[in-house]
C-alpha positions as CSV (number, residue, x, y, z in Angstrom):
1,X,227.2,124.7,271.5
2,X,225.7,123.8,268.0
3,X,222.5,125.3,266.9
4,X,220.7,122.7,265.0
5,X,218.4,124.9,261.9
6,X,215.2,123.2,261.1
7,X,214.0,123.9,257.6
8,X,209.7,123.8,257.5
9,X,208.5,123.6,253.8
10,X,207.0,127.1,252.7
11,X,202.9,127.3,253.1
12,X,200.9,128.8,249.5
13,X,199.2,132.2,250.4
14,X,195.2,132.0,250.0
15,X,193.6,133.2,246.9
16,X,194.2,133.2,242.9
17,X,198.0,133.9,241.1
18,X,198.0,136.3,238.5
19,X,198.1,134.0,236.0
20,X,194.7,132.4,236.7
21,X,193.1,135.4,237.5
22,X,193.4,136.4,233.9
23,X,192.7,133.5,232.6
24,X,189.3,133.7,234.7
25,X,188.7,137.4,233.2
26,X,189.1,136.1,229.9
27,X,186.4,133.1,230.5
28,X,184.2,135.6,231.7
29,X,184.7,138.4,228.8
30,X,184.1,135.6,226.5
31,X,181.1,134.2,228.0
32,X,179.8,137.9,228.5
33,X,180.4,138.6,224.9
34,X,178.4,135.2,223.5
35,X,175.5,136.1,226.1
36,X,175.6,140.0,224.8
37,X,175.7,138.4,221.1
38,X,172.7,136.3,221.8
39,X,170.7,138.8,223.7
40,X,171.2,141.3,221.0
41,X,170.1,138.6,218.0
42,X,167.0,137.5,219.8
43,X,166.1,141.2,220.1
44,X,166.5,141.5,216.4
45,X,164.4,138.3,215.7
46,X,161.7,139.8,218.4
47,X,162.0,143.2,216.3
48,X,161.7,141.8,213.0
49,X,158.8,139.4,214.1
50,X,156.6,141.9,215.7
51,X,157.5,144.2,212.8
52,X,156.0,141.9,210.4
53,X,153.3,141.4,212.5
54,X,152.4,144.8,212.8
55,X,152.7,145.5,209.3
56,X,150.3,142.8,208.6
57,X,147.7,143.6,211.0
58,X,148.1,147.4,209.6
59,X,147.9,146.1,206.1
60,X,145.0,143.6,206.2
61,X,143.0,146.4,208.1
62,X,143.9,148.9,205.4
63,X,142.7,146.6,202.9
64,X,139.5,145.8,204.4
65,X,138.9,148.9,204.6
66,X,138.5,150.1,201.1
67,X,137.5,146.2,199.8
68,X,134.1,146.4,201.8
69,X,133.8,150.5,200.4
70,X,134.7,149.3,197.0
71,X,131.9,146.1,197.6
72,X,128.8,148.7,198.3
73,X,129.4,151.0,195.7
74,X,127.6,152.0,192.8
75,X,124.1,151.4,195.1
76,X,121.5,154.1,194.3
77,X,123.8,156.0,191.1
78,X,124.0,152.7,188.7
79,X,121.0,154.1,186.5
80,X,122.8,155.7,183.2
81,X,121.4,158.9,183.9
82,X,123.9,158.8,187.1
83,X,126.4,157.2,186.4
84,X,129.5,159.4,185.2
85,X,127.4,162.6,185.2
86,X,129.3,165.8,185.9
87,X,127.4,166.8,189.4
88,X,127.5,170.0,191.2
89,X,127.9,168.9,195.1
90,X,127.9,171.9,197.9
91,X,128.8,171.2,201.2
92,X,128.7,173.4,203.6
93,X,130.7,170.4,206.0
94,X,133.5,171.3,203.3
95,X,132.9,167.6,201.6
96,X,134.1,168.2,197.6
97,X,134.2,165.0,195.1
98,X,137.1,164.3,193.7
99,X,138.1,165.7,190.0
100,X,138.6,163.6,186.9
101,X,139.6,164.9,183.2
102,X,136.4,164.3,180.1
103,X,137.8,165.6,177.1
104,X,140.6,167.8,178.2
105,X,137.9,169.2,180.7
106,X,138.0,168.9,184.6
107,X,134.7,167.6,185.9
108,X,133.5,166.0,189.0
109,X,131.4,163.0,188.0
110,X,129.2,160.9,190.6
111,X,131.0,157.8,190.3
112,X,130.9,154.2,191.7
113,X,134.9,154.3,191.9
114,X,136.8,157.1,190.8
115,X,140.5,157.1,190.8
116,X,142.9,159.6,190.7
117,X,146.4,157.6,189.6
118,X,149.3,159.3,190.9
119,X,151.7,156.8,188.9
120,X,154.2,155.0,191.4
121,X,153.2,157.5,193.8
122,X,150.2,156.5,196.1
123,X,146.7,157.3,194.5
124,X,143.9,158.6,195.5
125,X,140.4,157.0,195.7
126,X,137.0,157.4,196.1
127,X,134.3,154.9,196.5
128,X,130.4,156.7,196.3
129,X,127.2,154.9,197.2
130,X,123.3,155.5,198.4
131,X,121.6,153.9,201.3
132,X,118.1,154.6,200.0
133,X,116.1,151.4,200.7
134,X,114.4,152.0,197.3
135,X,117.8,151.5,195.4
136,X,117.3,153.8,193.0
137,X,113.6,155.3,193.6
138,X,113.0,158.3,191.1
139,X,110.6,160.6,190.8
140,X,110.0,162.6,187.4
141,X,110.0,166.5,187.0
142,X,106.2,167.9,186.1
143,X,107.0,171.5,185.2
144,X,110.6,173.0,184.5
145,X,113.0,174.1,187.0
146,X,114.1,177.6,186.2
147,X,115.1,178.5,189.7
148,X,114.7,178.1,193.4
149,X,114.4,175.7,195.9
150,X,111.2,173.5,194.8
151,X,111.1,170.7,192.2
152,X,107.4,169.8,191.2
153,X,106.7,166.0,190.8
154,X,104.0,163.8,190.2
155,X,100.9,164.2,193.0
156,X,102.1,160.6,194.0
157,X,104.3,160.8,197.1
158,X,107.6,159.4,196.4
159,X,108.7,156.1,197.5
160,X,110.9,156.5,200.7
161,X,111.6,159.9,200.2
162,X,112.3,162.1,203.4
163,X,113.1,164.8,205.0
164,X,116.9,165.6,205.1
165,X,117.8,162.7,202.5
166,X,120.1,163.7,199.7
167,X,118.5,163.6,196.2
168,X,120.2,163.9,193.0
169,X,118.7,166.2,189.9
170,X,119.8,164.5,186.2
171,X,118.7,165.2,182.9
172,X,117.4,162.1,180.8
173,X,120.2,162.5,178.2
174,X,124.1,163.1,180.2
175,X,125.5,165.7,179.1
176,X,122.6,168.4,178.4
177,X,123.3,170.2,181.4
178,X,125.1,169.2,185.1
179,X,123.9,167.0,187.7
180,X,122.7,168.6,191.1
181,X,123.2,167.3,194.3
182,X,120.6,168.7,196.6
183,X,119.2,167.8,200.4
184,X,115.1,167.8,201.0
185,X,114.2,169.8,203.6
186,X,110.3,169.4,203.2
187,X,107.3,168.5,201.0
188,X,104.3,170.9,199.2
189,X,101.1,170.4,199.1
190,X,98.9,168.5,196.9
191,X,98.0,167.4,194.0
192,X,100.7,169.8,192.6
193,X,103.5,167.7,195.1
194,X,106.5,169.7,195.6
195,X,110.4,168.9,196.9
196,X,111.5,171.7,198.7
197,X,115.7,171.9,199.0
198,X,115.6,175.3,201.0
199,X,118.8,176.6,202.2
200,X,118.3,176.1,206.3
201,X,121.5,175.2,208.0
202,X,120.5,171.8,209.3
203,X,120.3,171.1,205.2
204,X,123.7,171.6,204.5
205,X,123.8,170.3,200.8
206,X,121.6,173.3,200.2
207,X,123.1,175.8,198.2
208,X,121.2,179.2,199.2
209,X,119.5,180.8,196.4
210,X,118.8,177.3,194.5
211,X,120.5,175.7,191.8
212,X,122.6,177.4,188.5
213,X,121.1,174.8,186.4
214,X,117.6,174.1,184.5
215,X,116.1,171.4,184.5
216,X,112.7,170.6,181.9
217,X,110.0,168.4,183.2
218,X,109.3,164.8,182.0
219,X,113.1,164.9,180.7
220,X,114.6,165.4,184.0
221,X,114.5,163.0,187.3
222,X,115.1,163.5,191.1
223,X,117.0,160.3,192.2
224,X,116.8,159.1,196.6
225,X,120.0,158.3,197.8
226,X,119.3,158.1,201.6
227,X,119.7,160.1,204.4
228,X,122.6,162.3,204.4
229,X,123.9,161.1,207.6
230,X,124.4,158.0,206.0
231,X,126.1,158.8,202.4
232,X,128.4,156.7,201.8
233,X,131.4,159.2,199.8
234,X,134.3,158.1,200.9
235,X,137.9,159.3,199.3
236,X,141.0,157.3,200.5
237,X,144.7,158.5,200.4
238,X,147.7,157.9,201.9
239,X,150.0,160.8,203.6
240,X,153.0,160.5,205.6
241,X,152.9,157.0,205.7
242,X,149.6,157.4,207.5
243,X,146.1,156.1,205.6
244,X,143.4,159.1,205.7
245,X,139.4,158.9,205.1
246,X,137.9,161.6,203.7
247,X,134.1,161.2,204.3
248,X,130.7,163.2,203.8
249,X,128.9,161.1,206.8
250,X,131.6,161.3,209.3
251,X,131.7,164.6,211.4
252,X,135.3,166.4,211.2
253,X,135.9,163.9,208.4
254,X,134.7,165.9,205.6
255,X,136.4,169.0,204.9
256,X,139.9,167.1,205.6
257,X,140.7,163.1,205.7
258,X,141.5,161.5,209.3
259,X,143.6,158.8,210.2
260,X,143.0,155.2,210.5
261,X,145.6,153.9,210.7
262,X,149.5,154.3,210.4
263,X,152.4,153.3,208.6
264,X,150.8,152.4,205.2
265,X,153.1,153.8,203.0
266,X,150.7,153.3,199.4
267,X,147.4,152.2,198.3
268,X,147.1,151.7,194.5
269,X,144.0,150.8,192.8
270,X,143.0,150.0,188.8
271,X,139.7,149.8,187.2
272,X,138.5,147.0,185.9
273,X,136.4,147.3,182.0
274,X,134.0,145.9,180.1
275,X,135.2,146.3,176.6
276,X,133.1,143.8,174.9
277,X,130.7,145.4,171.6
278,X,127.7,143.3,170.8
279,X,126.6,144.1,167.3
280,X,128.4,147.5,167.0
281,X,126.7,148.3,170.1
282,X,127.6,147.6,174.2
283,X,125.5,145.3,175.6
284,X,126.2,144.8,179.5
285,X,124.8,141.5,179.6
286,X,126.1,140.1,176.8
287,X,124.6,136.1,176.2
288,X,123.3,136.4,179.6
289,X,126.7,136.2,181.5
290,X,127.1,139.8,182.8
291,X,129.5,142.0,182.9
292,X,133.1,140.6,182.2
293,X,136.5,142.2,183.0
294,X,138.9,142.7,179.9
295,X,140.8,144.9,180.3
296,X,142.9,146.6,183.9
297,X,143.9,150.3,183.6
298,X,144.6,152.7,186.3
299,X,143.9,155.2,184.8
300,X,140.5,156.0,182.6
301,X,140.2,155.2,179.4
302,X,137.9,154.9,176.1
303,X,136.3,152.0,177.1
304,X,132.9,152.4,175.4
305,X,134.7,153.8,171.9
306,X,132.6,156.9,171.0
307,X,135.9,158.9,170.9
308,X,135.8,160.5,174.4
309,X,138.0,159.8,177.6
310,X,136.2,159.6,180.5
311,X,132.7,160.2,179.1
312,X,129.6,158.2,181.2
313,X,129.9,155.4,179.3
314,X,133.3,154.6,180.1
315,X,132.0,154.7,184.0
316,X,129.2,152.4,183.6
317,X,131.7,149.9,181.9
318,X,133.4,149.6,185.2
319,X,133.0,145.8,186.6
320,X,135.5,145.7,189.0
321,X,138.4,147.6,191.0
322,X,141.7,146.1,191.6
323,X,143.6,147.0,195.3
324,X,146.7,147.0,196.3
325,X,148.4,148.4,200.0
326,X,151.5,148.4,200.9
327,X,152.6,148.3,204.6
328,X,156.0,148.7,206.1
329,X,157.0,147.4,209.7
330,X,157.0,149.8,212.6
331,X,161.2,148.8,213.3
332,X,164.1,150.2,211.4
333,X,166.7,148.1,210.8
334,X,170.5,149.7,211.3
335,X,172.6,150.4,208.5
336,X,175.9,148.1,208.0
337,X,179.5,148.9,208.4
338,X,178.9,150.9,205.6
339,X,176.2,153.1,206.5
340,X,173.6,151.6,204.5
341,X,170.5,149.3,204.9
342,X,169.7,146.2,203.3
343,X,166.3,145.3,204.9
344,X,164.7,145.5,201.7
345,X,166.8,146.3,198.3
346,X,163.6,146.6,196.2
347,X,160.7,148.9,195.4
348,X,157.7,146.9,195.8
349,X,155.9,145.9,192.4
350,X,152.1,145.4,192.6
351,X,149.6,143.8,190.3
352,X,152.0,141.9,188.6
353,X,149.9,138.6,188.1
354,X,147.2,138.3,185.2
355,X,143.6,138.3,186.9
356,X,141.6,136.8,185.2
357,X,143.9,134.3,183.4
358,X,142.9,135.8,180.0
359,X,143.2,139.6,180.6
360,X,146.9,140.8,180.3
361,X,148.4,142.0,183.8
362,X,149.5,145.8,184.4
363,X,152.1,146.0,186.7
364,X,153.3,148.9,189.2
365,X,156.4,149.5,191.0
366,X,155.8,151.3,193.9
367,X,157.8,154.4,195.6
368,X,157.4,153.8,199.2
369,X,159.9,156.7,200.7
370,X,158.1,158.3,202.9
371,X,158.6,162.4,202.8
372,X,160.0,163.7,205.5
373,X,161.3,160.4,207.3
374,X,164.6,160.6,208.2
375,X,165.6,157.0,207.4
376,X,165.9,155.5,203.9
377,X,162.9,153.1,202.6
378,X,165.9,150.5,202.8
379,X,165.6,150.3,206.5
380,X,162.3,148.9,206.6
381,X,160.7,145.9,205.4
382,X,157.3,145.9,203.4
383,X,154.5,143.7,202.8
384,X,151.6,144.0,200.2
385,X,148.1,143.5,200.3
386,X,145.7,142.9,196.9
387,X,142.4,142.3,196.1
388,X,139.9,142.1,193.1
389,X,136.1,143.3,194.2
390,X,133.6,143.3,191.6
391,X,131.3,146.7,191.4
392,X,128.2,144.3,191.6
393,X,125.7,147.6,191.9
394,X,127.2,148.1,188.0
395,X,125.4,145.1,187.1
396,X,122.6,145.6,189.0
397,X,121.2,148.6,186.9
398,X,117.5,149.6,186.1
């Protein structure tokens, strides 16, 4: 008996061969690895976007800042007799002006601006000002000062003087003897009207005892500038990468500066002169069109030519303050294959452009390493903020 063998063709097991199985992993490692790639460059667009904005919205507030400062300056110590004089300020708050150098000497003069230039390092400045409504109400001495803490006037009662608002002593001629800064803590009686400045803790421009310095009547004068509470001294610098105020009206703000706000990495400022001599002599309104600036310098210099650096002329020359700040973006950027950034290649150079057309720019390059950080400046990426504000309250002497 034959056995008849019936062939049946041979059925394909469910499911992927080898060979498209790894040539599905491979789609997938691909398509993985062009997502990953896209994920990782929109981050790095999102970064570098919200980096810049930060660092703009850090640096236009940092600029505002000492623009409007710089704006109210000068009110209430534009008279000559202020202006640039060497004044003794105590503080019991801990509020100090800042130094400058008058011939080779270290004073502290009561200033509009007042800048301390620090070279590409950032700088420090101060902007001073008065709130009296009376500008610059006076009153003069009627019998010498010889010690302390009255000052006899007139039997008028000065205009808007009051109890606790800061008053300034000055001679009639700057340099005979210091400026005072004192507080008044209560009036005599008349006629023989008295300013008492006693030394009571709730006066704390008081120095106890009274004052080092004399002062002879009808050549000396006891200037308002407001309520203490509202004196406008204000010192700006820049530490850390963090923007501090130091400030005599702002509780915990006096002794030390506080922040307001962060990564500002340099502010850099120049004052702007009036050089101009009319007939041998300065005239500040020179053919009735005001004070003009001529020349830019960051630090002080001879601008009214009598011989002296830094001397009260030189201060009451001041028309206007350059600004310049300098903001870097929150995000660091990661080095290359070789270990080093490329965000930005380039110190920063401010001021570079001439303003006014006619007065010859001064440049500054600017260090912005920031001490202590532990990345190089090359990681981040910078933007600067300038300004010119005229000192208007210089031209709006008595």
């Amino acid at each position: 008996m034959m056995l008849l063998q019936t062939s049946y063709p041979r059925m394909r097991t469910a499911g992927f061969s080898l060979v498209e199985l790894m040539v599905s992993v491979v789609i997938g490692m691909l398509a993985l690895l062009f997502a990953t790639r896209l994920i990782i460059s929109g981050e790095l667009n999102k970064d570098a976007a919200v980096g810049g904005s930060d660092s703009m919205q850090n640096g236009m507030l940092a600029l505002y800042s000492l623009s409007n400062d710089a704006a109210e300056s000068g009110w209430g110590i534009n008279d000559p007799m202020l202006a640039g004089c060497d004044t003794v300020l105590t503080d019991a708050s801990g509020y100090a002006l800042p130094t400058a150098v008058r011939g080779g000497v270290t004073i502290t003069p009561l200033s509009a601006v007042l800048i301390q230039s620090n070279g590409s390092n950032p700088d420090v400045i101060a902007f001073n000002s008065g709130t009296s409504q009376s500008g610059n109400g006076s009153a003069r001495l009627f019998a010498d000062y010889l010690g302390g803490t009255q000052l006899t006037i007139d039997s008028r009662n000065p205009y808007t003087f009051q109890t606790g608002d800061v008053m300034v002593i000055a001679p009639l001629a700057q340099g005979s003897v210091q400026c005072s800064l004192v507080q008044l803590s209560g009036f005599g009686a008349a006629p023989a009207n008295t300013l008492l400045f006693n030394g009571a803790t709730s006066f704390r421009f008081n120095p106890p005892g009274g004052l080092a310095n004399v002062y002879r009547q009808n050549v000396s004068y006891v200037y308002n500038l407001g309520p203490a509470t509202q004196l406008h001294f204000h010192t700006w610098s820049v530490a850390n990468g963090v923007l501090l105020l130091r400030a005599a009206e702002l509780p915990g703000a006096e002794r030390a500066g506080v922040s307001v706000t962060d990564n500002v990495v340099s502010i850099k400022a120049q004052y702007g002169f009036d050089t101009r001599v009319v007939a041998g002599t300065y005239d500040p309104t020179p053919s009735g069109n005001g004070m003009q600036i001529t020349a830019w310098s960051a630090s002080m210099i001879d601008a009214d030519g009598d011989g002296v650096v830094g001397s009260p002329g030189d201060y009451q020359r001041i028309a206007a303050v350059r600004l310049a700040v300098v903001a870097r973006s929150k995000t660091v950027e990661k080095p290359n294959a070789a270990g080093q950034c490329t965000a930005t290649t380039e110190q920063p150079t401010v001021f570079a452009s001439a303003a006014p057309a006619t007065v010859a720019a001064v440049p500054i390059q600017v260090n912005v390493a920031v001490a202590g950080d532990t990345q190089a400046w090359q990681c981040y990426r910078y933007r600067v903020f300038e300004n010119i504000v005229p000192v208007r309250n210089a031209q709006w002497r008595p």
